[in-house]
C-alpha positions in Angstrom: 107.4 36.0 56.4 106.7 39.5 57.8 110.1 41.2 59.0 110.1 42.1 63.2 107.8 44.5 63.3 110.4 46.4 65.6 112.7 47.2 62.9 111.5 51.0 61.7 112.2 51.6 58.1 110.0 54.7 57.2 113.5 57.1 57.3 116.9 57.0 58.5 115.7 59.0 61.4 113.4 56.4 62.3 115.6 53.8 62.3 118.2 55.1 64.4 116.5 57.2 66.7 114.4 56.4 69.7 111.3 58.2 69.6 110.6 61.2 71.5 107.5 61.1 74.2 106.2 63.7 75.2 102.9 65.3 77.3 100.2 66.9 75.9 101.9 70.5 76.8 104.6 69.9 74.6 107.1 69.4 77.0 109.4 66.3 75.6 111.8 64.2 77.6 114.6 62.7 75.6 115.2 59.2 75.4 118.5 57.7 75.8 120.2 55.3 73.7 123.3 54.0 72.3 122.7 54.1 68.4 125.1 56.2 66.5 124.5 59.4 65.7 122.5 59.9 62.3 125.1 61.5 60.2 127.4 58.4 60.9 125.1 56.0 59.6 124.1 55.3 56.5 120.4 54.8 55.2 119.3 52.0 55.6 117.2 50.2 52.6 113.5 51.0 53.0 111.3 47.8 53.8 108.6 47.2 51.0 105.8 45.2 52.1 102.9 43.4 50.0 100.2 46.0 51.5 97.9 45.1 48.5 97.2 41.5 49.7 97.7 41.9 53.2 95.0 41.9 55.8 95.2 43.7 59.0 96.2 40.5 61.2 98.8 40.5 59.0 100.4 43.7 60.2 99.8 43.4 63.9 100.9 39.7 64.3 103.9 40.4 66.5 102.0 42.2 68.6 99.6 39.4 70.1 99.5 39.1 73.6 101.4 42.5 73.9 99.7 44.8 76.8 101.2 47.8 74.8 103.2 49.0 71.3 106.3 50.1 71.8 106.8 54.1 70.1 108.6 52.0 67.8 105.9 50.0 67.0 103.4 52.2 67.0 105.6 54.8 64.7 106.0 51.5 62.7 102.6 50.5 61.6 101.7 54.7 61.2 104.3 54.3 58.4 101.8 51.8 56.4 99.3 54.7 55.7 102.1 55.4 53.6 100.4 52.9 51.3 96.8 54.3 51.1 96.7 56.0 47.9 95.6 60.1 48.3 92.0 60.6 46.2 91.7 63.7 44.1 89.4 64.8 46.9 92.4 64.9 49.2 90.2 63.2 51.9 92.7 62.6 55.3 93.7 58.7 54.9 93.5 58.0 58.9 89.0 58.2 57.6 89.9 56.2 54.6 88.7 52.3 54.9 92.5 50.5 54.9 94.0 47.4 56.4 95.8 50.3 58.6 92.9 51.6 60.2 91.7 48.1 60.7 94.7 46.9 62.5 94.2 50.2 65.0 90.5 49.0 65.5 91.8 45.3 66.3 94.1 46.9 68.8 91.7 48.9 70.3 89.2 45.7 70.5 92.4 43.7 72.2 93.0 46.2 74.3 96.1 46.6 73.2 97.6 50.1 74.3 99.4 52.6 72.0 102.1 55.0 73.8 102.7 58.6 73.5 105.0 58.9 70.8 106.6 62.0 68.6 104.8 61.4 65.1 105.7 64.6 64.3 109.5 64.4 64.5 109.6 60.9 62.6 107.7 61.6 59.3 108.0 65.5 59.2 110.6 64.9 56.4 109.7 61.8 55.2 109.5 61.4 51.7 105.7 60.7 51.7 102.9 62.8 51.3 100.9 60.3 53.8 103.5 60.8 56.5 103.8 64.2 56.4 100.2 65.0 56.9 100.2 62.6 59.8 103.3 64.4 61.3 100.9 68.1 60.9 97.6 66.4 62.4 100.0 64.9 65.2 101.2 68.2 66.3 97.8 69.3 67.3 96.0 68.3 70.4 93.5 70.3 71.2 95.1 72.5 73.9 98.2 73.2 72.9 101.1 73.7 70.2 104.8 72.1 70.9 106.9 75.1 70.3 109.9 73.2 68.9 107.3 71.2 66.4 106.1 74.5 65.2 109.5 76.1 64.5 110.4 72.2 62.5 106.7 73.0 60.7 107.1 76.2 59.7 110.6 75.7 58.3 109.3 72.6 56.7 106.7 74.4 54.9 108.9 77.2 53.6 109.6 74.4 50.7 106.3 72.4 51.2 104.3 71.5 47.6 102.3 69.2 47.7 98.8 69.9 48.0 97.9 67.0 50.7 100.1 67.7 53.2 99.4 71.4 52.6 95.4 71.1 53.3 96.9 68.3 56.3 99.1 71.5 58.1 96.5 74.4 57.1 93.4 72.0 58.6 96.0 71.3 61.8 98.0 74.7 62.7 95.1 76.7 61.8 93.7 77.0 64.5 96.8 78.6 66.3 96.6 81.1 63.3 95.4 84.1 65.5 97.5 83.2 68.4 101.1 82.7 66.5 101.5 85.5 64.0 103.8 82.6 61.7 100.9 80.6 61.5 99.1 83.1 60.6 101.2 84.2 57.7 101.6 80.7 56.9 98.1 80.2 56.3 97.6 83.7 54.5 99.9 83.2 52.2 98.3 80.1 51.0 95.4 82.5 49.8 97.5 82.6 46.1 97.9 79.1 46.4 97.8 77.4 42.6 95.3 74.6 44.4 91.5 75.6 44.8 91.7 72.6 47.4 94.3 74.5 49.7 92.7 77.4 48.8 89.3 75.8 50.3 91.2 75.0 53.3 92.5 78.2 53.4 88.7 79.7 53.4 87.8 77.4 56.5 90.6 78.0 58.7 89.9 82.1 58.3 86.1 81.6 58.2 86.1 81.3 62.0 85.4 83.7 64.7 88.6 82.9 66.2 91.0 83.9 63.2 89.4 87.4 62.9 92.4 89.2 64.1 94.6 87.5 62.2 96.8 89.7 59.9 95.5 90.0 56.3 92.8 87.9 56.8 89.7 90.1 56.3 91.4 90.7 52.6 92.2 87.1 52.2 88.6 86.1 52.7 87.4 88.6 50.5 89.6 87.7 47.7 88.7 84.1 48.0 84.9 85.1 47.9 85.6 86.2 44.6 87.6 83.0 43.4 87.4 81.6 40.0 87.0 78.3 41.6 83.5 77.8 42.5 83.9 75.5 45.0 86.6 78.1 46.1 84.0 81.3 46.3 81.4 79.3 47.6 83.0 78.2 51.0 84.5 82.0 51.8 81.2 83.4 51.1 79.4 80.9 53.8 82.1 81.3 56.5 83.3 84.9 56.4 80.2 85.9 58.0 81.5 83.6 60.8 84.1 86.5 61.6 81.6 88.6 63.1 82.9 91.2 60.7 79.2 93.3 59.5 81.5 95.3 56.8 81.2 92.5 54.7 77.8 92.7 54.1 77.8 94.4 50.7 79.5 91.8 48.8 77.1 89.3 50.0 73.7 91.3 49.5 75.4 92.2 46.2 75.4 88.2 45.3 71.9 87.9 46.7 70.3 90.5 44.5 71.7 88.7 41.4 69.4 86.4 40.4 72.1 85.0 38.2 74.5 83.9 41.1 71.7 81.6 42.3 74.2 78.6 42.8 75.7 81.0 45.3 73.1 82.2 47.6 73.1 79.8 50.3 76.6 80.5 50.9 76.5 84.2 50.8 72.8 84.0 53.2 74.7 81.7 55.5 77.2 84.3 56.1 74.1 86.9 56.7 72.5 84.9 59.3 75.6 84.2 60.9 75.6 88.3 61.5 72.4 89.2 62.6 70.7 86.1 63.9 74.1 84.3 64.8 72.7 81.0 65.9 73.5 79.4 68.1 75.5 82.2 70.0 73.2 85.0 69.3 76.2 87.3 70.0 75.9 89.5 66.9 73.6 91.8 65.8 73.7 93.2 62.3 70.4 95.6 61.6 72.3 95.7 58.2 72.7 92.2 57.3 69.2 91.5 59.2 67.9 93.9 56.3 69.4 92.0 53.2 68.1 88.7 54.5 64.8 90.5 54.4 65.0 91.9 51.2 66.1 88.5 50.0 62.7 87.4 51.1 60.9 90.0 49.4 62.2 89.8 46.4 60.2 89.2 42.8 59.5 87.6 40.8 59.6 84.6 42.3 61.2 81.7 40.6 62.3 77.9 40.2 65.9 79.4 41.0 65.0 82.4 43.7 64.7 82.1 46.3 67.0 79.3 47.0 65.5 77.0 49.3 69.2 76.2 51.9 69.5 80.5 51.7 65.8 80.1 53.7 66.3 77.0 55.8 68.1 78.2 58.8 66.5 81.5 59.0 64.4 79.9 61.9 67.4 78.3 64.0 66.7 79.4 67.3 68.8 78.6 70.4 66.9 76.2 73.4 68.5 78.7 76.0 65.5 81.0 76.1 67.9 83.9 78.2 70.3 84.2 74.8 67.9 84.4 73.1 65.3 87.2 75.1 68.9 89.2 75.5 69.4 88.7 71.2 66.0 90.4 70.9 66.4 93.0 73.3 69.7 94.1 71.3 68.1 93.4 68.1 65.2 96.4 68.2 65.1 96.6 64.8 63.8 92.7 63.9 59.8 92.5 63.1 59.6 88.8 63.5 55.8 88.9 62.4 57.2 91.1 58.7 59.2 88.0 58.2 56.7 85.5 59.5 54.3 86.9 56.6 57.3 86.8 54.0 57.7 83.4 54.7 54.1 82.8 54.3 54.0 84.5 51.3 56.1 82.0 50.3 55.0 79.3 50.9 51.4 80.4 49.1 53.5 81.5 45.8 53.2 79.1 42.9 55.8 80.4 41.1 58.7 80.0 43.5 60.1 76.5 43.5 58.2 73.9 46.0 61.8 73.5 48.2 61.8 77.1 49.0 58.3 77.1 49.8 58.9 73.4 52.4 62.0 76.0 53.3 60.0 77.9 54.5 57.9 76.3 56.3 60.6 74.7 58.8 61.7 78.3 59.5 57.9 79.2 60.0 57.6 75.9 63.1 60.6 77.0 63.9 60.5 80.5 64.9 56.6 80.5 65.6 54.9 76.9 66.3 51.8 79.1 67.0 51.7 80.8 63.6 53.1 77.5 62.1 49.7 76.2 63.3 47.5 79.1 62.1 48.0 78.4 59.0 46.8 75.3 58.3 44.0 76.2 56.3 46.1 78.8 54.3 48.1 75.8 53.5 45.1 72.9 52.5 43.5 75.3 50.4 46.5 75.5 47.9 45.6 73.9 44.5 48.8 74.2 42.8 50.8 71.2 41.5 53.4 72.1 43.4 51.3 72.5 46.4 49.2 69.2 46.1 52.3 66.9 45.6 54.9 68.2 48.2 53.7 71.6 49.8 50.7 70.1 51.9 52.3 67.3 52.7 55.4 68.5 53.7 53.2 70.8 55.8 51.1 68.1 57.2 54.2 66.1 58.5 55.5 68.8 60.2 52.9 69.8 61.8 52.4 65.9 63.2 55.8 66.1 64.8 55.6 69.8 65.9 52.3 68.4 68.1 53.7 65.5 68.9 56.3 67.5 70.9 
């Protein structure tokens, strides 16, 4: 038989100490009770339950015919994600299929209620890697940061190794990076980080428009676009573009003129459109980068590697709200939409570049000109490669159905 569900084992802090609540502004009210003081108790023996052949009834049994957990409870059955194993991936658990995240789902389905509870003070220091990524996804809620959670955090992290929790607090506190200069350094720091996954992580949470100001940040991208890691490299070079930062633009044209770094040039041309076409803002407007992407277009010989068809894709993504947009063109005198209209053309027409480039390039064609996407329909039909005959046409042919059937 199960033990009361009441009883918190997860740490000695747990056990003895009523949990926290506390609003969403961080404000906590304490809790009174009569248990001892931690330092005058001693730990109590951790409860061990048969997770592997348990089913999510199982661990929300006492609960039936409840209205609502207690923070007890509910800090209780959190503690079983300590179970869920952590993949090499490093995916969060809370996404990962477990009889955990099945018992929440029951619970919802009952409508059962789950209080407001401090997950960050009772696994911040817990022994598991599990826990202490919940306690870092806890702290955020969208609008604000608890102050006394972020001075635990940061302390916390001074001596903080593993490379879960790590990519848990970077993913979480990030996005308080630009406005708490400790976060900020925090997440820096991590740039030299022996793990290309927290070094990945690293590369989001700077990659957005938000973190630009953030100290050392503009050198921390850059250093990460030039990773060893591929995986690494490729995920600076598609978001520092993101920063709205145009002074980046040679080290991406200088990957897209290599026909060698191929396997990188829909990261580094993701970055370029996010500076000069910017969609769906339309709030930058690089001539610079605006010229590389066009240069990227031009460029021959044409083969099975270049251009790469995703580095095409989104060259059409044009915002719906038509005023954006007119006030993006107005700023942006230098963009000759029909010069890249007949690059992508070209495109499409040459046999020698690969046929997903060419499909590429028509969706950016509808996209940016449903007229001209139109017009050339004959261009298109009278193609005779085998390139053309088994996915070219066709392609075209579909899109044009659903482009009329607008």
């Amino acid at each position: 038989k199960m033990k009361r569900l009441t009883k918190v084992f997860v740490s000695s802090a747990i056990a003895l100490t009523m949990v926290l609540s506390f609003t969403g502004c961080g404000n906590k009210q304490e809790a009174t009770t009569d248990e001892p003081a931690v330092e005058d108790v001693q730990e109590e023996e951790e409860e061990t339950l048969d997770y592997a052949n348990m089913r999510a009834e199982d661990l929300i049994a006492d609960f039936e015919g409840k209205d609502s957990l207690t923070a007890d409870e509910y800090i209780w059955l959190l503690s079983t994600y300590r179970y869920v194993p952590i993949t090499d991936d490093l995916t969060d658990i809370t996404y990962k299929d477990s009889i955990t995240k099945d018992a929440f789902k029951i619970l919802k389905e009952k409508n059962i209620g789950l209080p407001i509870a401090d997950v960050p003070a009772a696994f911040l220091e817990s022994k598991y890697a599990q826990l202490r990524g919940l306690a870092y996804e806890a702290m955020v809620d969208g609008t604000s940061l608890s102050q006394d959670h972020k001075s635990k955090a940061i302390k916390q992290l001074e001596t903080e190794e593993d490379e879960y929790v790590l990519v848990r607090a970077i993913e979480s506190l990030g996005y308080y990076a630009s406005s708490d200069e400790e976060i900020g350094k925090f997440v820096v720091k991590h740039t030299d980080n022996a793990s290309p996954k927290v070094r990945k992580e690293v590369a989001y949470a700077l990659g957005k428009s938000s973190n630009a100001n953030v100290a050392g940040s503009a050198e921390a991208m850059l250093k990460l676009c030039d990773d060893n890691v591929n995986d690494v490299r490729s995920t600076a070079l598609r978001f520092i573009g993101a920063r709205g930062d145009d002074s980046v633009v040679p080290v991406l044209e200088a990957v897209l003129i290599d026909p060698e770094q191929y396997d990188f040039h829909d990261s580094a041309m993701s970055s370029i459109n996010d500076l000069w076409i910017n969609y769906p803002y339309h709030k930058v407007f690089s001539e610079d980068a605006y010229n590389v992407a066009m240069n990227y277009l031009r460029q021959k010989p044409r083969t099975d590697k270049v251009p790469v068809s995703g580095a095409i894709f989104f060259m059409g993504s044009r915002t719906s709200f038509e005023d954006d947009l007119k006030n993006w063109k107005e700023k942006s005198t230098y963009y000759n939409e029909e010069e890249m209209l007949d690059l992508l053309v070209d495109i499409v027409k040459d046999p020698d570049a690969d046929w997903m480039a060419r499909t590429a390039s028509l969706h950016a064609i509808s996209k940016i000109s449903p007229d001209r996407f139109r017009s050339i329909e004959k261009t298109v039909k009278a193609l005779t490669d085998e390139d053309a005959t088994k996915w070219v046409i066709s392609d075209y042919e579909k899109k044009l159905i659903d482009l009329n059937n607008k």
